[in-house]
C-alpha positions as CSV (number, residue, x, y, z in Angstrom):
1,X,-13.2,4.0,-10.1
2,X,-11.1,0.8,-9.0
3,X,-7.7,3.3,-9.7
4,X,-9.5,6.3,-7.4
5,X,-10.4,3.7,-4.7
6,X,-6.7,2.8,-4.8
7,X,-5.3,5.7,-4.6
8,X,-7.4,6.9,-1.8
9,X,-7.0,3.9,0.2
10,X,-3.4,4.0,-0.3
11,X,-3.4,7.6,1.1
12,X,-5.7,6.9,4.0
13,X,-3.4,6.0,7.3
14,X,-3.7,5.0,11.1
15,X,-5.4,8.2,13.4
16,X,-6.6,9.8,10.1
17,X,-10.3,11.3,10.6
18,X,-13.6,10.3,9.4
19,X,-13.5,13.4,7.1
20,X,-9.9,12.5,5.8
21,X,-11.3,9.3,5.1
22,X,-14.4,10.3,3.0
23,X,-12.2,13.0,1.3
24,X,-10.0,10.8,0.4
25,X,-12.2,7.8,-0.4
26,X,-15.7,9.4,-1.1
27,X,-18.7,8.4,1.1
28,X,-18.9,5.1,1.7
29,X,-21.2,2.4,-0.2
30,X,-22.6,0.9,3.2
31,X,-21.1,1.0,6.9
32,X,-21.3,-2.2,9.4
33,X,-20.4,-1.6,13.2
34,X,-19.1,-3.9,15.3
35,X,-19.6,-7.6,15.3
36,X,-22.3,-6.9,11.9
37,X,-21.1,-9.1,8.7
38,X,-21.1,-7.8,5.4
39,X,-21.9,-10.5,3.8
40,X,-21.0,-10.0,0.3
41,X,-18.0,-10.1,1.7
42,X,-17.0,-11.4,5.2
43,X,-19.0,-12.8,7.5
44,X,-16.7,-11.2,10.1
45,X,-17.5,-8.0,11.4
46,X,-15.0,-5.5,12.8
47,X,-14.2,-5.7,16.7
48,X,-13.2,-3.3,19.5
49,X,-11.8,-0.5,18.7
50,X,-13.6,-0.5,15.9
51,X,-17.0,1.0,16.4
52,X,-18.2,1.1,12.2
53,X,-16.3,0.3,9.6
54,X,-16.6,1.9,6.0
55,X,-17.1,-0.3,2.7
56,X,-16.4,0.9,-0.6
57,X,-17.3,-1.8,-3.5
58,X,-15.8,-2.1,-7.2
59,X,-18.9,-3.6,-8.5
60,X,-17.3,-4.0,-12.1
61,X,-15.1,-6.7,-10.4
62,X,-16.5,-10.3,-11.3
63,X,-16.5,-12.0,-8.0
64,X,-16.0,-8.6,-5.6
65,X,-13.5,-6.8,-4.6
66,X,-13.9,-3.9,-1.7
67,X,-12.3,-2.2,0.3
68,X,-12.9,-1.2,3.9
69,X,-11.5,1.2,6.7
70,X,-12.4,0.9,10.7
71,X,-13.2,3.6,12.9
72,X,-13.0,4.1,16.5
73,X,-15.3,6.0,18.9
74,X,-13.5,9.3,18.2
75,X,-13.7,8.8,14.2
76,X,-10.5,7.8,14.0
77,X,-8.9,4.8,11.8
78,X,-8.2,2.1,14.0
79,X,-7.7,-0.3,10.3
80,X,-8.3,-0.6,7.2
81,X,-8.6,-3.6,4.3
82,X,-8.5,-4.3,1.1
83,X,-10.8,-7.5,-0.2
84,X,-10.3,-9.6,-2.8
85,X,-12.0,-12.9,-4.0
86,X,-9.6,-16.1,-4.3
């Protein structure tokens, strides 16, 4: 799963679509909009532009690692991330 993840977050770029993104990535494991925390993993949430931002979990990792991608009003990535514990 982790190498799939990879690969499609490696793939996934600025002004891509919400439908390039879950092609590439899947649908998502849980979405946050803007300002909301995801605690597992940040207690950050995404600002403007980004209206709801996409999580995708490796839950096999011991402490977490996830990866996340922002989009904007139109459905278009604005940023994405890639989390990992210390």
């Amino acid at each position: 799963m982790q190498w799939s993840l990879n690969r499609g977050f490696d793939k996934t770029n600025i002004g891509d679509s919400q439908s390039q993104v879950i092609a590439y990535l899947g649908i998502p494991a849980s979405k946050t909009g803007t300002g909301e925390p995801f605690p597992r993993v940040t207690g950050a949430g995404c600002e403007l532009p980004c209206v709801v931002r996409f999580w995708y979990e490796n839950r096999l990792f011991l402490d977490f690692e996830a990866w996340s991608v922002d989009l904007d009003l139109n459905s278009h990535v604005v940023d994405k991330y890639h989390w990992v514990s210390p």
